[in-house]
PAMI-496013 format. One record per residue (C-alpha): residue number from 1; residue in one letter; x, y, z. Coordinates in steps of 0.05 Angstrom, whole numbers, plus 5000, padded with zeros to 4 digits. Example, Ala and Ser with C-alpha at 12.3 -4.5 7.8 and 13.67 -1.06 7.14 Angstrom:
BEGIN
+-----+--------+------+------+------+
: num : residu :    u :    v :    w :
+-----+--------+------+------+------+
:   1 :      a : 5246 : 4910 : 5156 :
:   2 :      s : 5273 : 4979 : 5143 :
+-----+--------+------+------+------+
# end
This chain:
BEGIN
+-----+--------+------+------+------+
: num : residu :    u :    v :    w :
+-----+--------+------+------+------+
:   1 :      x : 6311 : 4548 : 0742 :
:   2 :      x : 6354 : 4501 : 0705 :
:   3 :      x : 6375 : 4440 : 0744 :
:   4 :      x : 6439 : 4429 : 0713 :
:   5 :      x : 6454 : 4495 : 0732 :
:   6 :      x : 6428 : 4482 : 0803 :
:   7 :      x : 6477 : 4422 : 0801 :
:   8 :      x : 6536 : 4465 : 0786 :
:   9 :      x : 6520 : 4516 : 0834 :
:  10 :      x : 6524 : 4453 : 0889 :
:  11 :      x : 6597 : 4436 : 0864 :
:  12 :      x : 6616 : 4502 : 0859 :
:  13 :      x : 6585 : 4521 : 0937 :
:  14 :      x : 6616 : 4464 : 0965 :
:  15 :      x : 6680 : 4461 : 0941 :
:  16 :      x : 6686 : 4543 : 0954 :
:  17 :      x : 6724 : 4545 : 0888 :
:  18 :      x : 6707 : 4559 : 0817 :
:  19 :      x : 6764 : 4521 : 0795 :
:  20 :      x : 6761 : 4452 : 0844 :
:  21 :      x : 6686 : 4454 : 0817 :
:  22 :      x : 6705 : 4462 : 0741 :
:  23 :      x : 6755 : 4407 : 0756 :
:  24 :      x : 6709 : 4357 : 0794 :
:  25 :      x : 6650 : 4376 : 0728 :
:  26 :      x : 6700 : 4365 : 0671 :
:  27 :      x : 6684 : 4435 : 0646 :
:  28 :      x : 6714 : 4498 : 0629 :
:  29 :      x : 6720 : 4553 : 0686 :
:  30 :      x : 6694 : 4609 : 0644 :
:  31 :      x : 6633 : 4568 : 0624 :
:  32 :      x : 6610 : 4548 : 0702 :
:  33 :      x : 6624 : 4624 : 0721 :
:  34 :      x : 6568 : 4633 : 0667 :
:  35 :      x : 6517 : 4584 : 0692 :
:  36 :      x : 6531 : 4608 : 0765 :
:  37 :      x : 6518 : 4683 : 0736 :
:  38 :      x : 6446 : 4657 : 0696 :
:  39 :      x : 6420 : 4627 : 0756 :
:  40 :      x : 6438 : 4700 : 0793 :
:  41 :      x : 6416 : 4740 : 0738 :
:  42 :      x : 6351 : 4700 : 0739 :
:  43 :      x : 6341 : 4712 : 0818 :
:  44 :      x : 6365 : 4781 : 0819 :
:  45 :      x : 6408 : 4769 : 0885 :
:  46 :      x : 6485 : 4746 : 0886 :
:  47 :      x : 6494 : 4686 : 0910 :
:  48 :      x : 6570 : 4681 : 0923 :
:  49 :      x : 6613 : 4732 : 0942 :
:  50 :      x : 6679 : 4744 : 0897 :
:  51 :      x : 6739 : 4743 : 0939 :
:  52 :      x : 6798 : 4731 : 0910 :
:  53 :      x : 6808 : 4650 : 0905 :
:  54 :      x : 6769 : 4638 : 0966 :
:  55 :      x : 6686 : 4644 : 0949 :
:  56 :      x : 6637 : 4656 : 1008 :
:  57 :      x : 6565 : 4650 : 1011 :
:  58 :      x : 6518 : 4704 : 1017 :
:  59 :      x : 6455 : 4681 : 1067 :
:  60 :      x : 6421 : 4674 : 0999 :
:  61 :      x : 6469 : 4628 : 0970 :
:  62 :      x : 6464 : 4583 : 1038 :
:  63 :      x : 6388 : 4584 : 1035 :
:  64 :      x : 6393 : 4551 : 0963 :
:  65 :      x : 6449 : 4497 : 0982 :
:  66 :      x : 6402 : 4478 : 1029 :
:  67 :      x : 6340 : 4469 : 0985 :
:  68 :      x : 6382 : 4454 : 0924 :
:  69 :      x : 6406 : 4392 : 0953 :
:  70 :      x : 6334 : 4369 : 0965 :
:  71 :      x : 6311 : 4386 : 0902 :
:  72 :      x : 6367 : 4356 : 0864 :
:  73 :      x : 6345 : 4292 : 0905 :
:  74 :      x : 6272 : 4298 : 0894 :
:  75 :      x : 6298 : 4300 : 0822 :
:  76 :      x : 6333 : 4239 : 0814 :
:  77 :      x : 6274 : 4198 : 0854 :
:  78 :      x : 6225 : 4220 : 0816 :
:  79 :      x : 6273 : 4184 : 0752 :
:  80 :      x : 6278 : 4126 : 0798 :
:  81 :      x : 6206 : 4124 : 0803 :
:  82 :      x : 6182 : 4126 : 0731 :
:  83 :      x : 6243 : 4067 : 0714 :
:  84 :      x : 6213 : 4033 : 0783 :
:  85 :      x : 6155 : 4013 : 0731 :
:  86 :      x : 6197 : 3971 : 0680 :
:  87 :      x : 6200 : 3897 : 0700 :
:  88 :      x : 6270 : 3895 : 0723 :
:  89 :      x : 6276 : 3936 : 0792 :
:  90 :      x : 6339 : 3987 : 0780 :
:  91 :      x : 6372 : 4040 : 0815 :
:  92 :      x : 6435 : 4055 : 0862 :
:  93 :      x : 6424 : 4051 : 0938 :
:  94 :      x : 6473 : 4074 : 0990 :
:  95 :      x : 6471 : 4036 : 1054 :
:  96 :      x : 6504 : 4066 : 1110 :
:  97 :      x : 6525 : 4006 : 1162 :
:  98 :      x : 6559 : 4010 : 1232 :
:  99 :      x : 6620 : 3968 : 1232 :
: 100 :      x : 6601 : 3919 : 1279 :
: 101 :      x : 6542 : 3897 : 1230 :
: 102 :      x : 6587 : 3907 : 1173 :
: 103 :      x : 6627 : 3848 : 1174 :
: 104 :      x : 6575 : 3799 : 1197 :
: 105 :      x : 6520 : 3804 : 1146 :
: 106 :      x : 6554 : 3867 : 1089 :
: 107 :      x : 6586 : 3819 : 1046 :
: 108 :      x : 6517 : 3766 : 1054 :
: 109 :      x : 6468 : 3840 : 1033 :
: 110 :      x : 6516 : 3855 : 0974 :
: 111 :      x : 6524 : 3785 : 0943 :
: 112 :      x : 6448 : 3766 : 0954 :
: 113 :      x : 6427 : 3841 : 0918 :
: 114 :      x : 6480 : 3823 : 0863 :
: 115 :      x : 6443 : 3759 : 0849 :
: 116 :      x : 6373 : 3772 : 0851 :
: 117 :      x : 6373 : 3849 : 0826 :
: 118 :      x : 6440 : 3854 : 0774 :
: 119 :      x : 6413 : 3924 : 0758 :
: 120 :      x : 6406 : 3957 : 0834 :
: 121 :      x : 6483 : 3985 : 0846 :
: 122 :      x : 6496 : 3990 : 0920 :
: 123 :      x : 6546 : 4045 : 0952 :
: 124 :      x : 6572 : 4020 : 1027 :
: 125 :      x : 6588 : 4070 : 1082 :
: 126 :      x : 6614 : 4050 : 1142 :
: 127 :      x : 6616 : 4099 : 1205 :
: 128 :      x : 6595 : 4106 : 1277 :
: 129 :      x : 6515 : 4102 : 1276 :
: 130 :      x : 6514 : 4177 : 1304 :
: 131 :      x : 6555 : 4189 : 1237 :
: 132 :      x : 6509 : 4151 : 1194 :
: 133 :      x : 6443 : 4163 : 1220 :
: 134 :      x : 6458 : 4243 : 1207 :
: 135 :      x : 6483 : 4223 : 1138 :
: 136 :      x : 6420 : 4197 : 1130 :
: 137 :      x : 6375 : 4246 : 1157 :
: 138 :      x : 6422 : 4297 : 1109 :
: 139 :      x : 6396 : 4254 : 1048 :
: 140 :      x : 6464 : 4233 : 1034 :
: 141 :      x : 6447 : 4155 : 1055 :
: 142 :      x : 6377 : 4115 : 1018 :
: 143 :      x : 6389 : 4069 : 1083 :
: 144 :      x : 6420 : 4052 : 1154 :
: 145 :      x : 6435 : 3989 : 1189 :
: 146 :      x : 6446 : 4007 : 1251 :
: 147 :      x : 6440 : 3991 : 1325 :
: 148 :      x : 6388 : 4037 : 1375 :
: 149 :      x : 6371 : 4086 : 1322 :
: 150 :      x : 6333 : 4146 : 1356 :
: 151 :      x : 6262 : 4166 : 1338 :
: 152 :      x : 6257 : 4212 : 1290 :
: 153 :      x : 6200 : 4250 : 1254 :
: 154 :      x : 6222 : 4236 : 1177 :
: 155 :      x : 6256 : 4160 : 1188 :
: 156 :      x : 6221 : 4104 : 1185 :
: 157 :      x : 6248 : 4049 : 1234 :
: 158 :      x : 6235 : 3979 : 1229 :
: 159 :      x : 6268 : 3930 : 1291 :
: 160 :      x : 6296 : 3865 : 1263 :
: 161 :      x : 6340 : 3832 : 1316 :
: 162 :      x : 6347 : 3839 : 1389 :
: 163 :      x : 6419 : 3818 : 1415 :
: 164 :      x : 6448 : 3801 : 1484 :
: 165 :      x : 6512 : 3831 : 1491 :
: 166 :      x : 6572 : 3792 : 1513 :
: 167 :      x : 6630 : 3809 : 1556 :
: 168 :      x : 6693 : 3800 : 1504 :
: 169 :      x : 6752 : 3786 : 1524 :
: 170 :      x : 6828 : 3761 : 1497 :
: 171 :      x : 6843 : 3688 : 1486 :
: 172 :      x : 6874 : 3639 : 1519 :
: 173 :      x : 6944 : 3657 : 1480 :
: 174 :      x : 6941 : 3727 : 1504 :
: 175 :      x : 6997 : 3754 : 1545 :
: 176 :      x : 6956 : 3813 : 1579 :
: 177 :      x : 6896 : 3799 : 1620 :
: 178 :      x : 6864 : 3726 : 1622 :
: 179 :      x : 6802 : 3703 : 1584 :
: 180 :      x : 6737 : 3725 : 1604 :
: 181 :      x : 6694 : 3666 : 1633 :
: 182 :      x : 6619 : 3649 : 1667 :
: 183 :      x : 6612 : 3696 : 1720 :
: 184 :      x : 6665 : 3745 : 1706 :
: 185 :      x : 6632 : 3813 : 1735 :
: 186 :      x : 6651 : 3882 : 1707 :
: 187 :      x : 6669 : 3907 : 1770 :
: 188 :      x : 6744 : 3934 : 1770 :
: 189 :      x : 6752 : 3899 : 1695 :
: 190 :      x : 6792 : 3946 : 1651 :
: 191 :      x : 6745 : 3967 : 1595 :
: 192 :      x : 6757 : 3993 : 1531 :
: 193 :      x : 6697 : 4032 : 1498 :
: 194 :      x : 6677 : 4082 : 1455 :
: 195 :      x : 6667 : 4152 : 1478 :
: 196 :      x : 6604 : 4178 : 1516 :
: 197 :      x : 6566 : 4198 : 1457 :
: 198 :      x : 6574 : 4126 : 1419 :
: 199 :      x : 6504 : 4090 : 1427 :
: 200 :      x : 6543 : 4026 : 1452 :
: 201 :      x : 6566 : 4074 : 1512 :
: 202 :      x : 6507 : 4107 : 1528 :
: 203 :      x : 6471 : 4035 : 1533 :
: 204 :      x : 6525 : 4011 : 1579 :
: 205 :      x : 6535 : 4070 : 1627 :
: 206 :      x : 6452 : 4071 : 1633 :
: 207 :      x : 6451 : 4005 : 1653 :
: 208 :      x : 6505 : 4002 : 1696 :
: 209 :      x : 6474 : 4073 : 1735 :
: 210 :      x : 6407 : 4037 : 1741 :
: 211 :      x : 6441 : 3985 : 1781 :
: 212 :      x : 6484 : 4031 : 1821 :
: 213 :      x : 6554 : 4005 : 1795 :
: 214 :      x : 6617 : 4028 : 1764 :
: 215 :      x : 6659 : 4008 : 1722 :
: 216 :      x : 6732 : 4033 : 1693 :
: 217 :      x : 6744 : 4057 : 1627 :
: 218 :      x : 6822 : 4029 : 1605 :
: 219 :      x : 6822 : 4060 : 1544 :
: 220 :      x : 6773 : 4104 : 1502 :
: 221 :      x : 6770 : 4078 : 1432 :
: 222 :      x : 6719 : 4100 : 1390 :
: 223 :      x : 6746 : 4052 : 1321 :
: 224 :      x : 6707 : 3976 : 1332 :
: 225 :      x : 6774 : 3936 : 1295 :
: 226 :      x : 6819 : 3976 : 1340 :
: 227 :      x : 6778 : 3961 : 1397 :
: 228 :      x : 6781 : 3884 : 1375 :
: 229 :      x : 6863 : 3897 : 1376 :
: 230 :      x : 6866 : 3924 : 1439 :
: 231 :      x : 6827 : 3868 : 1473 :
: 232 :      x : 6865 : 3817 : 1434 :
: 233 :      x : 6925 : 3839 : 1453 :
: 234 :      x : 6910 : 3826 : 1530 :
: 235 :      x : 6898 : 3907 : 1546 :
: 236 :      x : 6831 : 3902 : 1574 :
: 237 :      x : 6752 : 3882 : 1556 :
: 238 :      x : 6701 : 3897 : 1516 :
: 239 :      x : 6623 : 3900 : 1507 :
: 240 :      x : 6582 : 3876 : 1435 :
: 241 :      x : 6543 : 3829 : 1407 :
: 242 :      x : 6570 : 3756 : 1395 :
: 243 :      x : 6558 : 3762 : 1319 :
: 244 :      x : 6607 : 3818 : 1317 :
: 245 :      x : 6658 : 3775 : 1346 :
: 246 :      x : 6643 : 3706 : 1337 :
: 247 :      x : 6695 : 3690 : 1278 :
: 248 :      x : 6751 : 3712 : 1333 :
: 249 :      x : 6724 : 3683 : 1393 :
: 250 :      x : 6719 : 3612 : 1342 :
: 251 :      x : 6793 : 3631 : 1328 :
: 252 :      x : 6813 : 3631 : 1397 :
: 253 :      x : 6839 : 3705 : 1387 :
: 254 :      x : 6784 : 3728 : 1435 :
: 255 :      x : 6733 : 3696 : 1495 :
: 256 :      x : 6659 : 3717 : 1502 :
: 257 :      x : 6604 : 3699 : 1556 :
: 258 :      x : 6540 : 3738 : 1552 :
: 259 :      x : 6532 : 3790 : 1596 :
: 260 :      x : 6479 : 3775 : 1661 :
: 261 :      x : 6497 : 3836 : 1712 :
: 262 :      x : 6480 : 3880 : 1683 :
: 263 :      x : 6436 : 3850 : 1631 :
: 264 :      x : 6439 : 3884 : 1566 :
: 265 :      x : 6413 : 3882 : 1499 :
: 266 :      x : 6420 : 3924 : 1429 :
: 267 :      x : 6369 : 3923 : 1373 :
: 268 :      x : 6391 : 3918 : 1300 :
: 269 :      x : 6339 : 3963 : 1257 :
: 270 :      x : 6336 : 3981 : 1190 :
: 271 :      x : 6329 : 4064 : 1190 :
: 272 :      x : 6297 : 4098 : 1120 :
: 273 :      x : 6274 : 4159 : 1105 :
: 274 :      x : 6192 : 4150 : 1103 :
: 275 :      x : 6189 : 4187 : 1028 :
: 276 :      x : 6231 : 4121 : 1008 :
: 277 :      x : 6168 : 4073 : 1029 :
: 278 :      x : 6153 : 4071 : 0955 :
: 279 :      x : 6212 : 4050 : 0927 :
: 280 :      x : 6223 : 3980 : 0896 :
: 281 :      x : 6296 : 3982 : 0900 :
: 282 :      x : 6295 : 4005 : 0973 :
: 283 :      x : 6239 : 3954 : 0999 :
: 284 :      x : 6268 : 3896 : 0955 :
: 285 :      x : 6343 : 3901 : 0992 :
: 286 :      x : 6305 : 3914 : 1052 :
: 287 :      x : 6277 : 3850 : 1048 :
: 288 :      x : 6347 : 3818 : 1041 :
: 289 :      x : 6369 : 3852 : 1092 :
: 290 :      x : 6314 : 3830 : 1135 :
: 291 :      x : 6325 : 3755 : 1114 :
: 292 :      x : 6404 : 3755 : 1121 :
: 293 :      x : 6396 : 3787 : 1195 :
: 294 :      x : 6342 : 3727 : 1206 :
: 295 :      x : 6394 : 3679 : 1178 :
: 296 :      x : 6451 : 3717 : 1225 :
: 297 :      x : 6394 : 3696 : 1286 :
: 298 :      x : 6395 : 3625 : 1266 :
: 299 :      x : 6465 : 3614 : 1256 :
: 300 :      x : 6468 : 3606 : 1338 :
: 301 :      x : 6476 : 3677 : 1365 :
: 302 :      x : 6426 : 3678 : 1422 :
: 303 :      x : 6383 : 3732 : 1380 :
: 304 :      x : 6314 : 3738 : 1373 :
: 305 :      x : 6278 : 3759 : 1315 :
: 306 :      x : 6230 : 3818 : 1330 :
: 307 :      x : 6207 : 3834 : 1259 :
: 308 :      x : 6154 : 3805 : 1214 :
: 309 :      x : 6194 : 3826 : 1153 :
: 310 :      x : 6256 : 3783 : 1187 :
: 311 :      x : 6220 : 3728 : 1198 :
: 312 :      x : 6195 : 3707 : 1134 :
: 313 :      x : 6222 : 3644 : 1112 :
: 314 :      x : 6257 : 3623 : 1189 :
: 315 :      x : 6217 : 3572 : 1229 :
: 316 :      x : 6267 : 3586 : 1294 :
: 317 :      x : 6327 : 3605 : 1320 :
: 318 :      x : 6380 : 3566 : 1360 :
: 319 :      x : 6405 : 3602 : 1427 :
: 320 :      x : 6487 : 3608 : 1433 :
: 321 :      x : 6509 : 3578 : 1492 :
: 322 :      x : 6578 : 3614 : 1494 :
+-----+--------+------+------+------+
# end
């Protein structure tokens, strides 16, 4: 079967349109109806059904969306593989990163990659970690940053920082409710969190049912900067790691003291799939990754390094005191 056909089959499945996929391809309709017919022909079962505008997928044509997408992948590693060899390590990585990790170490992983490895092109997503660990169980994602990602059978999962988690609240200037401050107990607090499928949720409610407590959900926000903005603005409290907040709390637009009843803690991991173990380009940001989260550890957070890969070239860490 002929993969650039395969490919255009893929454009032409997704978008559910001969003409989006001609469009998004830069070729002529007639001549993608013709690869789309060869690669029919050569099966001897249709594929997609002919309705009008609107195209459907027989089962046949779902079966090979599925596979085609893995094979189109297997493809393009296999390229990166061979050009893996060649002195310089190459290749385009997307990294999927939750937004509270995002802002504390994305711009350090991009800028140190840039320096060292000019020829690896990196592609950010940001989303939930539900949202990007599917991604990258899908094969859309080479990588995930994430906090608590769940076992799974095909991802490799390597811990690299263990966090306490601090009880955020607004600063002193807020109009709203006062600044959070030693001792402060969640009891009756207005909390704004994410909903009960967010990992950030499901560690807090578990903690707070093994202790027998409640607490009061405010608000349900599921975006981490709106979340910030609600707290800011004096409308209630929130729960996350100091890194993710620290350049606020310094600016007096938010307060922080760690967390004690309950006492709760969120491990950052990098999350792979295990066919990727092999490749430079994946192992080599990997390892920057590893050393910018070590560096994050150091900078006074109260983390500890769990990972052997992390910490290579840190001789300690310094606890926050906030």
């Amino acid at each position: 079967m002929d993969l650039r056909a395969l490919r255009y089959f893929v454009y032409v499945a997704e978008a559910r349109s001969f003409s989006k996929a001609a469009v998004q391809l830069g070729i002529a309709q007639p001549a993608l109806s013709r690869q789309i017919r060869k690669i029919e022909d050569e099966l001897g079962i249709e594929l997609i059904l002919r309705a009008g505008r609107q195209l459907e997928l027989t089962e046949a044509g779902f079966l090979l969306l599925q596979r085609a997408h893995s094979l189109i992948r297997q493809v393009a590693q296999t390229a990166e593989d061979v050009r893996a060899h060649s002195a310089r390590i190459r290749g385009t990585i997307t990294i999927g990163v939750s937004p509270t990790v995002s802002e504390s170490v994305g711009p350090g992983i991009a800028g140190e990659c840039a320096a060292r490895h000019p020829d690896v092109r990196l592609n950010f997503v940001e989303g939930v970690s539900a949202f990007i660990f599917k991604r990258l169980i899908d094969q859309e994602l080479t990588l995930c940053l994430m906090h608590n990602p769940p076992r799974h059978q095909g991802i490799e999962i390597e811990p690299l920082l263990t966090e306490p988690m601090y009880l955020v609240g607004p600063g002193a200037v807020s109009a709203g409710q006062p600044p959070v401050k030693p001792g402060t107990r969640l009891d009756n607090l207005p909390l704004i969190l994410p909903n009960r499928t967010h990992s950030l949720r499901m560690l807090v409610d578990r903690a707070v049912a093994e202790q027998g407590g409640r607490f009061r959900i405010a608000f349900q926000v599921d975006g981490y900067t709106t979340t910030k903005a609600f707290v800011a603005a004096g409308l209630g409290y929130t729960i996350l790691p100091y890194s993710s907040v620290r350049d606020a709390v310094e600016a007096q637009q938010l307060s922080a003291v760690r967390l004690h009843k309950p006492k709760l803690t969120w491990t950052l991991s990098i999350a792979y799939r295990k066919d990727q173990r092999t490749g430079r380009a994946v192992m080599a940001l990997r390892d920057i990754i590893a050393a910018k989260v070590s560096m994050l550890a150091a900078e006074g957070d109260g983390g500890k390094v769990v990972s052997k890969i992390a910490s290579k070239g840190v001789r300690g860490t310094r606890k926050a005191s906030h």
